[in-house]
Residue frames as a rotation matrix with the C-alpha (Angstrom) as fourth column:
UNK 1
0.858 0.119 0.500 -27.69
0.036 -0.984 0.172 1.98
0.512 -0.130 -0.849 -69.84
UNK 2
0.010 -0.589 -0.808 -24.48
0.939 0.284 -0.195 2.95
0.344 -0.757 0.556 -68.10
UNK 3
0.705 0.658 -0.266 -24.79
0.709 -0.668 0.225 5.49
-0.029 -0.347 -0.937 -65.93
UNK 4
0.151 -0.859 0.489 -22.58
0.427 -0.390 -0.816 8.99
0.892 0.332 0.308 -65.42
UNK 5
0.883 -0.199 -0.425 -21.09
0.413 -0.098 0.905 10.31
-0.222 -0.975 -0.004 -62.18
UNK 6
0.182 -0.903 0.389 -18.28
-0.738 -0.387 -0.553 12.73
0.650 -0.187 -0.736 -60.80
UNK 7
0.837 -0.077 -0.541 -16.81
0.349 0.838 0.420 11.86
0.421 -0.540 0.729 -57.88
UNK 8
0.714 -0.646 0.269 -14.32
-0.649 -0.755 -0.092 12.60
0.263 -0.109 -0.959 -55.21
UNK 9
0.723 -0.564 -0.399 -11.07
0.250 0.751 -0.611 10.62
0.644 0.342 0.684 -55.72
UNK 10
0.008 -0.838 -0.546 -8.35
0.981 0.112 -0.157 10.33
0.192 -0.535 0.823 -52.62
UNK 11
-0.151 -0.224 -0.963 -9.44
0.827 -0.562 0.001 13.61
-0.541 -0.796 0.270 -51.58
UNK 12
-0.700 0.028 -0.714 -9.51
-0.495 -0.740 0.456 15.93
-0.515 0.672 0.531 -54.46
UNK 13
0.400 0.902 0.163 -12.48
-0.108 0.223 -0.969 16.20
-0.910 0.370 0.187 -57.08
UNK 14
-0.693 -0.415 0.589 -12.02
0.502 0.308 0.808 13.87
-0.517 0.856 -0.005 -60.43
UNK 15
-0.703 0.283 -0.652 -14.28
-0.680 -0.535 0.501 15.79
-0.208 0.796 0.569 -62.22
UNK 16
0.299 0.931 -0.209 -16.67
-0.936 0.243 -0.256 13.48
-0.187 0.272 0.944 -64.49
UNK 17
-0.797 -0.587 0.145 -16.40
-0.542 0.800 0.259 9.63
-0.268 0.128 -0.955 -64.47
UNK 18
0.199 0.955 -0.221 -19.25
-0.978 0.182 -0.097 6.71
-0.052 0.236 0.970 -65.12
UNK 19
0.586 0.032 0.810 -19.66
-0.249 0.958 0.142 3.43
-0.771 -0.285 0.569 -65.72
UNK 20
-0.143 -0.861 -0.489 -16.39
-0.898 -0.094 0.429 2.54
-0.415 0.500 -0.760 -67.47
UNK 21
-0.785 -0.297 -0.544 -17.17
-0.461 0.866 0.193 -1.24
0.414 0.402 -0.816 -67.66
UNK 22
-0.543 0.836 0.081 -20.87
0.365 0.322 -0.873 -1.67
-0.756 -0.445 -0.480 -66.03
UNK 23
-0.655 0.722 -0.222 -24.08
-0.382 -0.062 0.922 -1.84
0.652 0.689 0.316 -68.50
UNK 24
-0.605 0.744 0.282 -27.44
-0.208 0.194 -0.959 -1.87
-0.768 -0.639 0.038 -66.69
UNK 25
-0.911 0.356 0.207 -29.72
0.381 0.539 0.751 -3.97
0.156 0.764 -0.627 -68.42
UNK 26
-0.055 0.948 0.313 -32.98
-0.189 -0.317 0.929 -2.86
0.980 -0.008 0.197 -66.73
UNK 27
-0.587 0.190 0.787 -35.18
-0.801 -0.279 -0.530 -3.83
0.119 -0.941 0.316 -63.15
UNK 28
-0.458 0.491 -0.741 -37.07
-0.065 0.813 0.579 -6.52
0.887 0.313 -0.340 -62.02
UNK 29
-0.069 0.514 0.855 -39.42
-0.941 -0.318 0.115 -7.12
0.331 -0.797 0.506 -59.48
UNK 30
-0.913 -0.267 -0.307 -38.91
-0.121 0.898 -0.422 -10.56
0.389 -0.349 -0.853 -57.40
UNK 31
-0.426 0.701 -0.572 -42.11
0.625 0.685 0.374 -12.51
0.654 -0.198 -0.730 -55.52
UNK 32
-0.125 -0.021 -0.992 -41.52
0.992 -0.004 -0.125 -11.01
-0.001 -1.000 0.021 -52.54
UNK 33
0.883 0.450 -0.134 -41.81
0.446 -0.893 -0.062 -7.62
-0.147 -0.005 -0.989 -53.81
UNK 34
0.228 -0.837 -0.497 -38.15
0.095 -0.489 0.867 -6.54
-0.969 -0.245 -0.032 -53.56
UNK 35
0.974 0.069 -0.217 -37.01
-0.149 -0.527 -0.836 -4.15
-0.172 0.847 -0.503 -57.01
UNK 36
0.262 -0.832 0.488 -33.88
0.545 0.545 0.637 -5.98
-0.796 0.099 0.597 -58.19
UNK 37
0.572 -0.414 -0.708 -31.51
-0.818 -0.347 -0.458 -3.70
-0.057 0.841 -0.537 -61.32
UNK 38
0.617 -0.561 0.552 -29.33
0.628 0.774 0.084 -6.42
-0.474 0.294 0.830 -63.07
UNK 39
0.562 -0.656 -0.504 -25.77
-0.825 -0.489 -0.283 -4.85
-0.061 0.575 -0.816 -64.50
UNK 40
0.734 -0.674 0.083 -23.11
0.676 0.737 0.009 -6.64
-0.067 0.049 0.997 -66.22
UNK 41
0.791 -0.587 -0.172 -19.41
-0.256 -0.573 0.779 -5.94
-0.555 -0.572 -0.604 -65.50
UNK 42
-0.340 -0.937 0.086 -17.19
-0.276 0.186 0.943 -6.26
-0.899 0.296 -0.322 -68.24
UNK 43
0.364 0.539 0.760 -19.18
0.524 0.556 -0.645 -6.47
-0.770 0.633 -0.080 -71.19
UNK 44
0.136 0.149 0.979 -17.81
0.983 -0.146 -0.114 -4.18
0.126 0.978 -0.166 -73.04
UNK 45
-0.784 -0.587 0.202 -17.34
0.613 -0.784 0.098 -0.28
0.101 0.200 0.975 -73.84
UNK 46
0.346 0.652 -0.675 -19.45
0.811 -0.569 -0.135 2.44
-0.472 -0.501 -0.726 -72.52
UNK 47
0.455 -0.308 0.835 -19.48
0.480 -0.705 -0.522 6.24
0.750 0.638 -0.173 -73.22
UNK 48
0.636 -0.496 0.591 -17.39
-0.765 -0.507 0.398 6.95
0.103 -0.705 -0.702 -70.10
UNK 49
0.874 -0.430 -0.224 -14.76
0.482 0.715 0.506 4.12
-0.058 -0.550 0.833 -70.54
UNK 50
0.783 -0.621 -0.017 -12.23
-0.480 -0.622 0.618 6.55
-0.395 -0.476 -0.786 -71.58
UNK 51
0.007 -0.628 -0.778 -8.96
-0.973 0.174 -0.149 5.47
0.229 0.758 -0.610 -72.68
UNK 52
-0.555 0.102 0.825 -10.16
-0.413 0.828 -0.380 1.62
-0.722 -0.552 -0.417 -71.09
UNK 53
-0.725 0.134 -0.675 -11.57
-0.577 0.417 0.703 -1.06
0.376 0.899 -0.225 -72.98
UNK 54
-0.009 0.717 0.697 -14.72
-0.999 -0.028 0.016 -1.44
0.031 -0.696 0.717 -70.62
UNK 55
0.213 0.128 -0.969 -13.64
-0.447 0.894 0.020 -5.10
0.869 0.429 0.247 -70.32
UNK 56
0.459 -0.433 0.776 -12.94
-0.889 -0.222 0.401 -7.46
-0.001 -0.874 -0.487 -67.22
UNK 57
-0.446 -0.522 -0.727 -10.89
-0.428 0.838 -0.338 -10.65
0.786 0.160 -0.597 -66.50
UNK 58
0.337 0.639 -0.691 -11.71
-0.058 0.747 0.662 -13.48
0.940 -0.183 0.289 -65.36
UNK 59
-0.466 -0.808 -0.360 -9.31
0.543 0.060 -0.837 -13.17
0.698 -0.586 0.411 -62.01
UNK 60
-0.867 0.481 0.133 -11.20
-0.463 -0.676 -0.573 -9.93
-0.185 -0.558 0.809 -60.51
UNK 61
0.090 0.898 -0.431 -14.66
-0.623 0.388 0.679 -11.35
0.777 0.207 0.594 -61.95
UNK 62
0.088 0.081 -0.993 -13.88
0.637 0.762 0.118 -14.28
0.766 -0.643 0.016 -59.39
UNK 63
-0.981 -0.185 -0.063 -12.67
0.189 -0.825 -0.532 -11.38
0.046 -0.534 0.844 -56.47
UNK 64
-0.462 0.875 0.143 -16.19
-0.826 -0.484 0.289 -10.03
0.322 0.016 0.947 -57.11
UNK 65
0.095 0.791 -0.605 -18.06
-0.239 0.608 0.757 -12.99
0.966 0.073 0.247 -56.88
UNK 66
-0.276 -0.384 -0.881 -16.41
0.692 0.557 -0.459 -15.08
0.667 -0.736 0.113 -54.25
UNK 67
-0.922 -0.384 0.046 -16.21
0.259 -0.700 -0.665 -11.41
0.288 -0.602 0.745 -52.03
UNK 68
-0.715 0.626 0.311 -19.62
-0.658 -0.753 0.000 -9.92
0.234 -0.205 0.950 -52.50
UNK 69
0.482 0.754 -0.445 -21.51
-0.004 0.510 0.860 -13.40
0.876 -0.413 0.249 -51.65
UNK 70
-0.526 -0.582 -0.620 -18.93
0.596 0.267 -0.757 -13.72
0.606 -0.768 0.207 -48.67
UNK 71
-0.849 0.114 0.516 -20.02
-0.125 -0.992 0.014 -10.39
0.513 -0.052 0.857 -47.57
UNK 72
-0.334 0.912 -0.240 -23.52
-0.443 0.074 0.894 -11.09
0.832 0.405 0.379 -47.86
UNK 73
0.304 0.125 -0.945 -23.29
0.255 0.945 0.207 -14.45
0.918 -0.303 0.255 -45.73
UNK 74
-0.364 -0.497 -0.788 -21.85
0.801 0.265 -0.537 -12.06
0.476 -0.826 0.301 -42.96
UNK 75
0.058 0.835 -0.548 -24.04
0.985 -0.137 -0.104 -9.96
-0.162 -0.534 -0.830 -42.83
UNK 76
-0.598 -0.303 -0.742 -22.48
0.099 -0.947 0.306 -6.58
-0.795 0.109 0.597 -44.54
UNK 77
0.678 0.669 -0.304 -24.72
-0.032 -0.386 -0.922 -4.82
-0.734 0.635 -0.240 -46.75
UNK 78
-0.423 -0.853 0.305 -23.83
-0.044 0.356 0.934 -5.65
-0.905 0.381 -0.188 -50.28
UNK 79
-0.230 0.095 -0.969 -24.06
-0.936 -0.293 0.193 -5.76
-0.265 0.951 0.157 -53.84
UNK 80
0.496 0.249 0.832 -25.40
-0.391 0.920 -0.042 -9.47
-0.775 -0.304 0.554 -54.90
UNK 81
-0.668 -0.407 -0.623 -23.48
-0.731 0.203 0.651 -11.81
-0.139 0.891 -0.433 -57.83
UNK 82
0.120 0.945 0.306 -26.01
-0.782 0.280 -0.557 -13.35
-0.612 -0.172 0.772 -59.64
UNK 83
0.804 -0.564 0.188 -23.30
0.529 0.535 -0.659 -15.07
0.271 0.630 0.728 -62.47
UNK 84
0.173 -0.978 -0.119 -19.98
-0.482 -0.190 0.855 -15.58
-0.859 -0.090 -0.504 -63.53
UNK 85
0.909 0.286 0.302 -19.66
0.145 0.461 -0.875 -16.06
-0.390 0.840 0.378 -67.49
UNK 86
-0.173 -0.980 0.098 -16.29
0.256 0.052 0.965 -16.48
-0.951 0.192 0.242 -69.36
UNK 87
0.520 0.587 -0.621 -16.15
-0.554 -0.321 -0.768 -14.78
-0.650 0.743 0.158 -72.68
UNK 88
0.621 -0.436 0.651 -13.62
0.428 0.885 0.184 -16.49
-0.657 0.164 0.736 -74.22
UNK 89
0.882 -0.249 0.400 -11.90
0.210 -0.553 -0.806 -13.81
0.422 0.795 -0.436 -75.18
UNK 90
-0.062 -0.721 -0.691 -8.57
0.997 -0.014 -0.075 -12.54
0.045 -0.693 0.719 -73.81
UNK 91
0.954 0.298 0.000 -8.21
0.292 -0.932 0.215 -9.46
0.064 -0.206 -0.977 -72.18
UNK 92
-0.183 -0.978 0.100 -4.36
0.459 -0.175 -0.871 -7.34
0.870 -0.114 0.481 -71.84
UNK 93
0.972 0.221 0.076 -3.93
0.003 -0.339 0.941 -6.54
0.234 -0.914 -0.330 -68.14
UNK 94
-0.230 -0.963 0.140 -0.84
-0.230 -0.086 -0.969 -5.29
0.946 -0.255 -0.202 -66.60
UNK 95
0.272 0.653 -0.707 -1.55
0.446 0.565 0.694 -6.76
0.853 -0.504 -0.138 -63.19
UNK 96
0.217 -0.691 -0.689 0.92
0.855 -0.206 0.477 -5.28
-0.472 -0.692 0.546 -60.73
UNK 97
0.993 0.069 -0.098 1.01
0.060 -0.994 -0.091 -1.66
-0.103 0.084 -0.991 -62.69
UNK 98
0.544 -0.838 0.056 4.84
0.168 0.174 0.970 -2.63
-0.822 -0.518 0.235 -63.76
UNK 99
0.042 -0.132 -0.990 4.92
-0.890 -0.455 0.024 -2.44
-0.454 0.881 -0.137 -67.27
UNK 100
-0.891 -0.414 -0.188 4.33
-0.439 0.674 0.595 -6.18
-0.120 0.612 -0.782 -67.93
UNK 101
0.247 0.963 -0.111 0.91
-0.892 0.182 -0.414 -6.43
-0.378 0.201 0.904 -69.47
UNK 102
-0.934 -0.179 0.308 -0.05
-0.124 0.974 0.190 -10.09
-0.334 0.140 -0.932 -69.81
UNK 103
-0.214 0.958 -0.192 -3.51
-0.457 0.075 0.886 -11.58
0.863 0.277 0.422 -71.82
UNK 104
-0.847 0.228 0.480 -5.79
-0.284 0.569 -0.772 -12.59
-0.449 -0.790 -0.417 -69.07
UNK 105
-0.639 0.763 0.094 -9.01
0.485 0.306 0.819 -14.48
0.597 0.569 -0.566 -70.19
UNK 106
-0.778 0.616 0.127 -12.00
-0.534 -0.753 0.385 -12.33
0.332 0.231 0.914 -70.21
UNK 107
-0.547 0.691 -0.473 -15.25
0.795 0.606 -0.034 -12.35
0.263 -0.395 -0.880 -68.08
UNK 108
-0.495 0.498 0.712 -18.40
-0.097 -0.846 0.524 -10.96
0.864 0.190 0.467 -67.19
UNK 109
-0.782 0.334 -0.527 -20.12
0.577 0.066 -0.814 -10.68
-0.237 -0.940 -0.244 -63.53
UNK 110
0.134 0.628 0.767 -23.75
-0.072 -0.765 0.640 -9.76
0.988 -0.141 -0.057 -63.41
UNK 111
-0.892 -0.252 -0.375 -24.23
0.425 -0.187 -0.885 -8.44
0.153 -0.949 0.274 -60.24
UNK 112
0.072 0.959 0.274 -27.75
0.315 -0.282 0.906 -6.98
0.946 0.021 -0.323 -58.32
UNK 113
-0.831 -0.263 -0.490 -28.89
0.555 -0.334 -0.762 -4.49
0.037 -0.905 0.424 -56.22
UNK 114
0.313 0.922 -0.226 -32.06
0.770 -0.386 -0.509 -2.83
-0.557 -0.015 -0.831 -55.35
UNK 115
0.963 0.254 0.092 -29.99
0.256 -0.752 -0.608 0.37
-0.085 0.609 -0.789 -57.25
UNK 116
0.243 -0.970 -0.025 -26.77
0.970 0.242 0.028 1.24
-0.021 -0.031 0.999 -58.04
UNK 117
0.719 0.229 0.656 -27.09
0.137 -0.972 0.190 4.84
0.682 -0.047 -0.730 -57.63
UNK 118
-0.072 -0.930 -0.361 -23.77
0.929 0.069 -0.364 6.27
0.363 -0.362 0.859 -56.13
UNK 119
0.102 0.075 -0.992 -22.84
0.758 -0.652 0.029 9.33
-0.644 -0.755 -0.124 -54.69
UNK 120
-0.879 -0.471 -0.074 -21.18
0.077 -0.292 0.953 10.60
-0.471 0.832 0.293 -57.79
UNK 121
-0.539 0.171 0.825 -24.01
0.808 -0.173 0.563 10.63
0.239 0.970 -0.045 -59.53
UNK 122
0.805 0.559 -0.199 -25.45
0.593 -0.752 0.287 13.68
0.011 -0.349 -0.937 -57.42
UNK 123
0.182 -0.619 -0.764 -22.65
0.379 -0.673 0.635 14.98
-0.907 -0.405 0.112 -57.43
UNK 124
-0.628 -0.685 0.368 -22.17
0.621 -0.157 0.768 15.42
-0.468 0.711 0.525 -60.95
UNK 125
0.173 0.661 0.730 -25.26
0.873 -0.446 0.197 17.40
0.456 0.603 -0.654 -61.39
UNK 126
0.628 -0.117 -0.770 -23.96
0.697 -0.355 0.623 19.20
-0.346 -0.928 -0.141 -58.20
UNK 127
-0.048 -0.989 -0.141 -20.89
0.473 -0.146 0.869 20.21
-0.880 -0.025 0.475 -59.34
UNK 128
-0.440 0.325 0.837 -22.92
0.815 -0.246 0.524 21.00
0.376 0.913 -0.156 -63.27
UNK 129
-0.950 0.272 -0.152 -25.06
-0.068 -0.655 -0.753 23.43
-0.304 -0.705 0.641 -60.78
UNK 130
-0.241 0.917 -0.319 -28.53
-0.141 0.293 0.946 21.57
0.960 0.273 0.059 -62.64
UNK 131
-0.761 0.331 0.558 -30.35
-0.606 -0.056 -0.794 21.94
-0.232 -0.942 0.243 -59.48
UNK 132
0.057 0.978 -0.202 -33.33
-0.984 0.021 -0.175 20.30
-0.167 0.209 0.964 -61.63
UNK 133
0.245 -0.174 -0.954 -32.03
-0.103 0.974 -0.204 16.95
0.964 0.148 0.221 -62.46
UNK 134
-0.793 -0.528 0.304 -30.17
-0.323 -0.060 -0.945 16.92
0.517 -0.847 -0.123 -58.95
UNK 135
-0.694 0.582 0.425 -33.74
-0.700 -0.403 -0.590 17.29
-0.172 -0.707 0.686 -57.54
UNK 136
0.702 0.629 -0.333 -35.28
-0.708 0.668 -0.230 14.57
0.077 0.397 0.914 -60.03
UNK 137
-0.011 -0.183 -0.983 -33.15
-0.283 0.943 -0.172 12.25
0.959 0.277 -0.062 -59.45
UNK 138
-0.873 -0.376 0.310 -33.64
-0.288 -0.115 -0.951 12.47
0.393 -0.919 -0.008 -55.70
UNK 139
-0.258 0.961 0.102 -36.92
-0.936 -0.223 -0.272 12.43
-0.238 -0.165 0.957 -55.68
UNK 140
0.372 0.356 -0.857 -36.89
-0.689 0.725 0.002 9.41
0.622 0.590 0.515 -57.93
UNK 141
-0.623 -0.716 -0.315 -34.34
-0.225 0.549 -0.805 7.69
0.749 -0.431 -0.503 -55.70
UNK 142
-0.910 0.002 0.415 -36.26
-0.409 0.166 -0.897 8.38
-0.071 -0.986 -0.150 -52.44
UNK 143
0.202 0.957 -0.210 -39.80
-0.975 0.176 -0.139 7.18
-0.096 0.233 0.968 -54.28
UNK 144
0.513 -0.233 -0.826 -38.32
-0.537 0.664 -0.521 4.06
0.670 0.711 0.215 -55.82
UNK 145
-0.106 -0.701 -0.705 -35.55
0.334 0.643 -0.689 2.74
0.936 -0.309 0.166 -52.94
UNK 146
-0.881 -0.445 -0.161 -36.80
0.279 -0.214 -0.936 4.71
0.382 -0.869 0.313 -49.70
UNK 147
-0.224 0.970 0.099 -40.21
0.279 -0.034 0.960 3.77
0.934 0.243 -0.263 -49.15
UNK 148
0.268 0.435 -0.860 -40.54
0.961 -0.062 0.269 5.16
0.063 -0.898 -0.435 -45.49
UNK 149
-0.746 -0.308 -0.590 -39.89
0.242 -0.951 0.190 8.34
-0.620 -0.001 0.785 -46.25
UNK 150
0.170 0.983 -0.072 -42.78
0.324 -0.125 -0.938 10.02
-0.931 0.136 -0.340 -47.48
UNK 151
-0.327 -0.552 0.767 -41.92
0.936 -0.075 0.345 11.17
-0.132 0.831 0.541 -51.33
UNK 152
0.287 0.443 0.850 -44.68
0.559 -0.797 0.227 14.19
0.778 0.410 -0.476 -50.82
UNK 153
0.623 0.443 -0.645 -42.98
0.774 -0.235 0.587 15.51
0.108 -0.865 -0.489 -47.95
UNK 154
0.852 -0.327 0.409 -41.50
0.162 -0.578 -0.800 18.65
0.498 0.748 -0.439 -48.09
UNK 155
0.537 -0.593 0.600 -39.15
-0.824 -0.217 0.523 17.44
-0.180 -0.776 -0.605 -45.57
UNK 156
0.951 -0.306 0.054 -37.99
0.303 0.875 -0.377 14.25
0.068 0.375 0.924 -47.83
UNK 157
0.494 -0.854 -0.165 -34.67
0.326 0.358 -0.875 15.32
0.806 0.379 0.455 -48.45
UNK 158
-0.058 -0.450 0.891 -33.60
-0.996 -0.037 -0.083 16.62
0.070 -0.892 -0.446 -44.57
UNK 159
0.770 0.532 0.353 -35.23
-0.607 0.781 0.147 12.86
-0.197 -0.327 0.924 -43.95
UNK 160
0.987 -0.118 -0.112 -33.35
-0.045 0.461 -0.886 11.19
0.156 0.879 0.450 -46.80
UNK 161
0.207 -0.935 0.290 -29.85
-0.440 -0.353 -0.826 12.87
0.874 0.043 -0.484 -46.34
UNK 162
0.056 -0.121 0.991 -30.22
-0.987 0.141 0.073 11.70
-0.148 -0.983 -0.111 -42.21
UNK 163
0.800 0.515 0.309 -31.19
-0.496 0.857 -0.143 7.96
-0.339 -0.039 0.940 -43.51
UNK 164
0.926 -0.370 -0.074 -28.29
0.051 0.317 -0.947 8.16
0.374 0.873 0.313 -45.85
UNK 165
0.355 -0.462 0.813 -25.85
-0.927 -0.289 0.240 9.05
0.124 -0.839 -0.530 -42.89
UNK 166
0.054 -0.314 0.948 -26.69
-0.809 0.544 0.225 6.44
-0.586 -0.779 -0.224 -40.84
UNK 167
0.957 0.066 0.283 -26.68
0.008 0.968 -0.251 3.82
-0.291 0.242 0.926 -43.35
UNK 168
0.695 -0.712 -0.103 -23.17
-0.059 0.086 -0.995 4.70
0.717 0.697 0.018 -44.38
UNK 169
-0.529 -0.539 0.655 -21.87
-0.841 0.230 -0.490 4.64
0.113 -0.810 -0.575 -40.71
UNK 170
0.454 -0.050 0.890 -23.59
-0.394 0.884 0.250 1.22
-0.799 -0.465 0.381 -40.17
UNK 171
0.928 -0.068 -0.366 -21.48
-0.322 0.348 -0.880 0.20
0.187 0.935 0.301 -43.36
UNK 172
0.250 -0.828 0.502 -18.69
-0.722 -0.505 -0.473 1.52
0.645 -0.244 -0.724 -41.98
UNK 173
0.232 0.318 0.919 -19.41
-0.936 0.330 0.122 -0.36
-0.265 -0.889 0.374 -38.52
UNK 174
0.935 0.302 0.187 -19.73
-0.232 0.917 -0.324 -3.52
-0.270 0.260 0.927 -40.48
UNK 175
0.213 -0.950 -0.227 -16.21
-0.293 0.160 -0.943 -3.19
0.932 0.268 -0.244 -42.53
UNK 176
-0.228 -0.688 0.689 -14.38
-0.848 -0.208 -0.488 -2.60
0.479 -0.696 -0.535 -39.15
UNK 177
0.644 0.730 0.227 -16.44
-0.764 0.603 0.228 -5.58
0.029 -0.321 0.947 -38.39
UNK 178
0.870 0.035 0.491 -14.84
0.117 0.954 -0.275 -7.91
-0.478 0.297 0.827 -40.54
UNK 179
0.175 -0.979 -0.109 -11.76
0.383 -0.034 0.923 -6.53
-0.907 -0.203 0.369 -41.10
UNK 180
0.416 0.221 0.882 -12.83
0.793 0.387 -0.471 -5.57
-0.445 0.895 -0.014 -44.52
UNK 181
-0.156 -0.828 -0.539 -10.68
0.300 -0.559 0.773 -3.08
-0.941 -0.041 0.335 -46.43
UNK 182
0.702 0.646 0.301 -11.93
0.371 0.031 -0.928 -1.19
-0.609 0.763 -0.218 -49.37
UNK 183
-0.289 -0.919 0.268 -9.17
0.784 -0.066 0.617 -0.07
-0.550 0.389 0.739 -51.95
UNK 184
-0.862 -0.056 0.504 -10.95
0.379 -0.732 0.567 2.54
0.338 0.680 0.651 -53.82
UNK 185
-0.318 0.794 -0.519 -13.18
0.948 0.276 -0.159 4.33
0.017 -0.542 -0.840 -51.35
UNK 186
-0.942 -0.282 -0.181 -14.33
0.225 -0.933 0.281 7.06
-0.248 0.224 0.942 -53.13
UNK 187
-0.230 0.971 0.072 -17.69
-0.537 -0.064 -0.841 9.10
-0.812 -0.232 0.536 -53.45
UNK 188
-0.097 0.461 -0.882 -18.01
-0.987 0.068 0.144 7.80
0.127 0.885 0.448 -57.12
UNK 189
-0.461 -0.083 -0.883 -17.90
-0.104 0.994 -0.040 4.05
0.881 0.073 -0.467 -55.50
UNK 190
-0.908 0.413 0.073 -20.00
0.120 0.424 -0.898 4.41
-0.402 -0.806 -0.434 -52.34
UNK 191
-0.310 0.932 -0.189 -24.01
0.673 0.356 0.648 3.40
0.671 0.074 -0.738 -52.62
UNK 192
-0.452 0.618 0.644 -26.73
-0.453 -0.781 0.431 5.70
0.769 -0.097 0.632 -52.13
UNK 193
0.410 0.885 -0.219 -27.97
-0.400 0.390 0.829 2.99
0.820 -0.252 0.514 -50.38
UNK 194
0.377 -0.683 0.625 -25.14
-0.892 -0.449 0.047 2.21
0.249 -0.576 -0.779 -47.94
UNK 195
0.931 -0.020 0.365 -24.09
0.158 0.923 -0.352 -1.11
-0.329 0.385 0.862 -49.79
UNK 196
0.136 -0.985 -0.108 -20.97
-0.090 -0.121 0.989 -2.32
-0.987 -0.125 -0.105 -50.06
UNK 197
0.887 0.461 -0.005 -20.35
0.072 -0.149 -0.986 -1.52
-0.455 0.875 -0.165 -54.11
UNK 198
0.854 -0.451 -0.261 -17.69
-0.371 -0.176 -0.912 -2.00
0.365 0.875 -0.318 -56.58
UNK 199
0.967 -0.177 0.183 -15.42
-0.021 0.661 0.750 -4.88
-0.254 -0.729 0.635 -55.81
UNK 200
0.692 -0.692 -0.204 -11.75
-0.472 -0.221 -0.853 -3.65
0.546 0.687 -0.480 -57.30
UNK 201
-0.521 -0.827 -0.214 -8.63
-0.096 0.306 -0.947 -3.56
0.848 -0.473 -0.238 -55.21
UNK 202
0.539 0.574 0.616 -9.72
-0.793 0.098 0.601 -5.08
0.285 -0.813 0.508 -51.50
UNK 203
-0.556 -0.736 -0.387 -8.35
-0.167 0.555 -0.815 -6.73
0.815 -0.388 -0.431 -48.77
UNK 204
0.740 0.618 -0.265 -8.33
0.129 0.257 0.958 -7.85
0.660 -0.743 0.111 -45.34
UNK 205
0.058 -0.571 0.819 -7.04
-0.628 -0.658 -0.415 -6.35
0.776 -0.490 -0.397 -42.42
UNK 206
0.515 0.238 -0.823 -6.02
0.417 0.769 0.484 -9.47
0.749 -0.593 0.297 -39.73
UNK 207
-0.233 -0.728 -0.644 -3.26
0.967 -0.243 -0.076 -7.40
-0.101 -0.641 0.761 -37.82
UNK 208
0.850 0.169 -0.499 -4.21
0.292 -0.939 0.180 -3.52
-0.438 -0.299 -0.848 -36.82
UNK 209
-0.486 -0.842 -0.236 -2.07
0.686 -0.534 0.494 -1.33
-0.541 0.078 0.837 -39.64
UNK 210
0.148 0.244 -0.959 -2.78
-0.010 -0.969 -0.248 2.15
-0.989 0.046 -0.141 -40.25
UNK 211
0.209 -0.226 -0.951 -0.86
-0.678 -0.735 0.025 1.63
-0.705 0.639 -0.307 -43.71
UNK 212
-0.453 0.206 0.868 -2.42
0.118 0.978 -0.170 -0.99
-0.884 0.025 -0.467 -45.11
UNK 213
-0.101 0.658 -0.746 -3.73
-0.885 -0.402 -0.235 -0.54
-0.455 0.637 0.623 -48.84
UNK 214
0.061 -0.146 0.987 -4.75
0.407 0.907 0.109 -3.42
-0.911 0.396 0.115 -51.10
UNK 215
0.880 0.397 -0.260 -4.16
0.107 -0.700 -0.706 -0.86
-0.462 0.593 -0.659 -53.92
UNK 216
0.401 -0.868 0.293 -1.10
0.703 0.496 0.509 -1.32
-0.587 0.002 0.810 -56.22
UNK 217
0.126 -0.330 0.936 -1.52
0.947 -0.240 -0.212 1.57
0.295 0.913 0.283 -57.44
């Protein structure tokens, strides 16, 4: 499945976007009880890659891994890498956005999270004005990933929205922590759940600068 989503991009709404290069496979349920979704990154073409070629290299694929266990190990809420498979294919990447596209060899990252459910993807029903999906997928969200919250209360989503707050300011809290620097912090890349989510451009911030991007683009 890959999912769809709007999203607001550097300030201004992009309209509709989705999983360009992510394919959920399904859910699992671990010993312990804990509801695990499995997606692979770079596998391939979706119906929202667009003029992209829903592939990844093997460079970022490492970025992801390496980053989101790092993460983990310090304690920031996070997406989990669960592999790292070469496809043996090559991929064309212009790396530096310069006009010199080079083959880069091709990989896939699965990655896990209790859900990958984004902001974007309420928003895009938002923004459709379907109040009914909007409302089913909320519902489903706060049954399925927000088990203290009652699901029959008719105060769930005043609850929900307040939970979803604070977990995105202790995210916040946590970057500023560790100096961490997202590159493409936008609604269609932050986690309902207030996980750190989609591992593109990113940096680290060792010296206080306001105009710092790890974004080359």
């Amino acid at each position: 499945v890959a999912a769809c989503y709007g999203g607001h991009q550097f300030g201004e709404w992009a309209g509709q976007l989705g999983d360009g290069r992510a394919i959920v496979l399904g859910d699992l349920t671990a010993p312990d009880g804990q509801r695990w979704e499995l997606q692979l990154k770079g596998a391939g073409l979706t119906p929202y890659s667009r003029r992209a070629d829903g592939r990844a290299v093997l460079r970022s694929s490492l970025r992801e891994y390496v980053c989101s266990e790092a993460m983990h190990h310090l304690g920031v809420p996070t997406t989990r890498a669960l592999a790292l498979v070469a496809t043996g294919e090559p991929v064309l990447r212009d790396m530096f956005y310069d006009g010199r596209a080079e083959m880069e060899p091709g990989a896939i990252v699965t990655r896990v999270a209790p859900s990958f459910v984004r902001f974007g993807n309420f928003e895009i029903f938002a923004a459709r004005g379907d109040r009914e999906r909007l409302q089913q997928l909320a519902d489903y969200v706060i049954r399925h990933c927000f088990p203290e919250i009652d699901a029959d209360d008719p105060q769930r989503h005043a609850q929900w929205f307040a939970e979803i707050a604070r977990r995105t300011a202790v995210l916040m809290a946590h970057w500023l922590r560790v100096g961490f620097v997202h590159g493409v912090m936008n609604t269609d890349n932050l986690s309902i759940l207030g996980l750190t989510i989609d591992y593109g451009p990113f940096g680290w911030i060792d010296v206080f600068d306001p105009d710092f991007t790890p974004n080359t683009t």
